[in-house]
N, C-alpha and C positions, 0 to 999 in steps of 0.2 A: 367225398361220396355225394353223389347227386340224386334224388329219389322221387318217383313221382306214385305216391298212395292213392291207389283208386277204390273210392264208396265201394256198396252193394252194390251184385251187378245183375243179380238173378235170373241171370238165362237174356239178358238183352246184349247180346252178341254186334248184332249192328250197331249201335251206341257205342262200344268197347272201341271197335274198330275206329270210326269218327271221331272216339276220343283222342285213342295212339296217334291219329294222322294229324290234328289238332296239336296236338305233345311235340309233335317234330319225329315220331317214330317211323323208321322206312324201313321196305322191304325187298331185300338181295338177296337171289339164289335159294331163295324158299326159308331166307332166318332173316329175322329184324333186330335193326339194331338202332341206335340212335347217337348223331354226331358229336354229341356231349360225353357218351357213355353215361347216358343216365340211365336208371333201372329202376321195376314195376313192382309193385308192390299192390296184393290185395286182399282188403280187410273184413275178405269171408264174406260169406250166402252167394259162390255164384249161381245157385241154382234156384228155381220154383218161382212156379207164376209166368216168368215169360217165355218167349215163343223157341229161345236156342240153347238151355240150359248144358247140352252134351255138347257141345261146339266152344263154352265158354270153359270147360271141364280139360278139354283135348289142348287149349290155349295155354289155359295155366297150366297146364302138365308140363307141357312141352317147355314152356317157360322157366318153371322152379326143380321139374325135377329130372329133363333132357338135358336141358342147357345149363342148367343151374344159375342162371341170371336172373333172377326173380324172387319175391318173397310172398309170401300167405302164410296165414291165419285163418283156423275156421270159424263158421259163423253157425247158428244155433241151426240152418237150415241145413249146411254143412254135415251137421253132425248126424241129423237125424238121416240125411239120404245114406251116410256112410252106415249105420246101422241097419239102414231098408235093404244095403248090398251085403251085409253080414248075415241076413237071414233073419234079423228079429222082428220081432210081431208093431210095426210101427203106423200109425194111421196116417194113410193117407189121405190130408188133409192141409188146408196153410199153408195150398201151392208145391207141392211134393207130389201130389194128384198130375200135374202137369209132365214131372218131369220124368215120371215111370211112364205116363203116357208117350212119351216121347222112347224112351227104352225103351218100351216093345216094342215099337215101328222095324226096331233092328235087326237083323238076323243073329243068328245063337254067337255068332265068331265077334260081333260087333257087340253086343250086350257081356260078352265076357271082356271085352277089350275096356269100354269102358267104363264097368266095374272094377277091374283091376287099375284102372286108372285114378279110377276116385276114392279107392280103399290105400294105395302108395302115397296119394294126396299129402289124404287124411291123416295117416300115418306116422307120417313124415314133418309134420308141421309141429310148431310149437305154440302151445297154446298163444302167449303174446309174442312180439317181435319186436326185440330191444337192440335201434340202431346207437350206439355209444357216439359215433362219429357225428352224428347230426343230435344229440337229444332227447330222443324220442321212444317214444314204445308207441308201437300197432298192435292193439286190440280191440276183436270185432265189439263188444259189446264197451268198452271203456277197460279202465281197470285205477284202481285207487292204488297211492303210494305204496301205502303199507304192504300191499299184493306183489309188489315190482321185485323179482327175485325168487319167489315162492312158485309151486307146482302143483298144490293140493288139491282136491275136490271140492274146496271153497271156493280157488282160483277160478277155476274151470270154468263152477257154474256165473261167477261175475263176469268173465269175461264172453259167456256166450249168449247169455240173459241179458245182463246189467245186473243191477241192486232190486232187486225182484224181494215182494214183501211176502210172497205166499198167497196174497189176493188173486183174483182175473175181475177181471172187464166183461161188459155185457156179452163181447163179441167172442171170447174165451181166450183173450189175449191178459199175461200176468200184468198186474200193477208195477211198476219201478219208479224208485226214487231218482229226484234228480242228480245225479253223485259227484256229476261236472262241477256243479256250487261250490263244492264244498275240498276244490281239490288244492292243494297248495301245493305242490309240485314243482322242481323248474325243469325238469323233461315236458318236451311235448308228449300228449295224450291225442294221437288221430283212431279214431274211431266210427263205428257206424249204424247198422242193427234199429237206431229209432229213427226212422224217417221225418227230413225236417224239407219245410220249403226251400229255405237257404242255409250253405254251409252255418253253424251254429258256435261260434267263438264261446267258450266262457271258459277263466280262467287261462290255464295253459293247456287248455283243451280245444278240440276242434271233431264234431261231427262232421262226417262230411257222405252221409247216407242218405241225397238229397231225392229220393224216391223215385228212381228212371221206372221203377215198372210201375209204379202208379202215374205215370204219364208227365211228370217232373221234369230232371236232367240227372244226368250222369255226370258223377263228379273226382277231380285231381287234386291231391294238394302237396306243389312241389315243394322240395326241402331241399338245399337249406333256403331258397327264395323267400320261403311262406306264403306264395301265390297259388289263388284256387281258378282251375281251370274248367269249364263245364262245357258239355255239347248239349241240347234237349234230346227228351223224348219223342220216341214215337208210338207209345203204347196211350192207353185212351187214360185222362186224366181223374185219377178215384182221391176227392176232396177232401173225406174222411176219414183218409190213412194217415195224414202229417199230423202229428203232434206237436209241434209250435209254431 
């Protein structure tokens, strides 16, 4: 098995694309495929904040639950849009603002389409993603040993948060523990949800949510190589969203 996990991608669609063609990924007769057979993986929030959030929605659809070649996980922004399409009472807010803005431009046949797109998503995913053949589990926020195998509302909230203490920040974003530290694990842990400047090693861990829509890059991390592949941004660069 050959796999290439891609960061947050949140609505920056042109970076995704630049990244696949980077990857070696091409495109025949309207499906892409890649001459390795290697296969895409991604670890949640494609949406909020940037410019093509339904465009990145209709991709991985089409990817994991057309084709079935593909993998996802969701990520906290993930969840919340999947609930704004359920009907519940969800602020729009933290970039969500953007991506209803974007739905209504649509007409009624096209806002049910991809609704129903992103509620099958959702759905359908598993909280982490535990490849056996390479090592690894994909989850958006991380996940600690102990969690690997479990399904609970513990799980959930770790893996869509992180290790969140109950605190927030000035800006109203929660506090989270570093949980990479302290992980001892011999699976890989690819991950993403905290924006770092560069892919972020520690342990047998690996962020790789190198902040494309705060103006960053977009990021790969092939397995079993362990090579990280990156294209930059083109969204304007905000300094005080990286955390390390």
């Amino acid at each position: 098995m050959k796999i290439d996990i891609i960061g947050d991608i949140h609505g920056c669609f042109q970076e995704l694309k630049e990244l696949l063609v980077k990857l070696g990924y091409h495109h025949q007769d309207d499906l892409m495929y890649h001459p390795e057979n290697r296969q895409l993986a991604f670890v949640g929030d494609l949406t909020d904040r940037g410019p093509q959030s339904l465009d990145v929605i209709r991709f991985v659809y089409h990817l994991v639950i057309e084709r079935r070649i593909g993998f996802y996980v969701p990520g906290n922004h993930c969840d919340k849009l999947y609930r704004y399409f359920l009907g519940n009472n969800v602020k729009q807010q933290h970039g969500l603002e953007t991506t209803v803005a974007e739905y209504q431009q649509l007409s009624k046949q096209e806002q049910l389409e991809i609704k129903e797109k992103m509620i099958t998503l959702y759905e359908n995913a598993p909280l982490y993603q535990v490849f056996n053949e390479l090592d690894t589990v994909m989850a958006h926020a991380g996940i600690p040993e102990k969690y690997i195998g479990r399904n609970d509302k513990k799980v959930k909230t770790f893996v869509l948060y992180g290790d969140i203490t109950g605190e927030k920040l000035a800006d109203g974003r929660p506090v989270r523990r570093d949980w990479a530290q302290h992980y001892q694990g011999e699976q890989w842990i690819v991950y993403g949800h905290t924006p770092v400047m560069h892919p972020r090693f520690v342990n047998k861990t690996v962020n790789i949510d190198t902040g494309c829509v705060f103006g960053n890059q977009l990021t790969a991390f092939r397995l079993p190589e362990e090579e990280i592949i990156t294209v930059p941004s083109k969204q304007p660069f905000v300094e005080d969203k990286f955390r390390y």
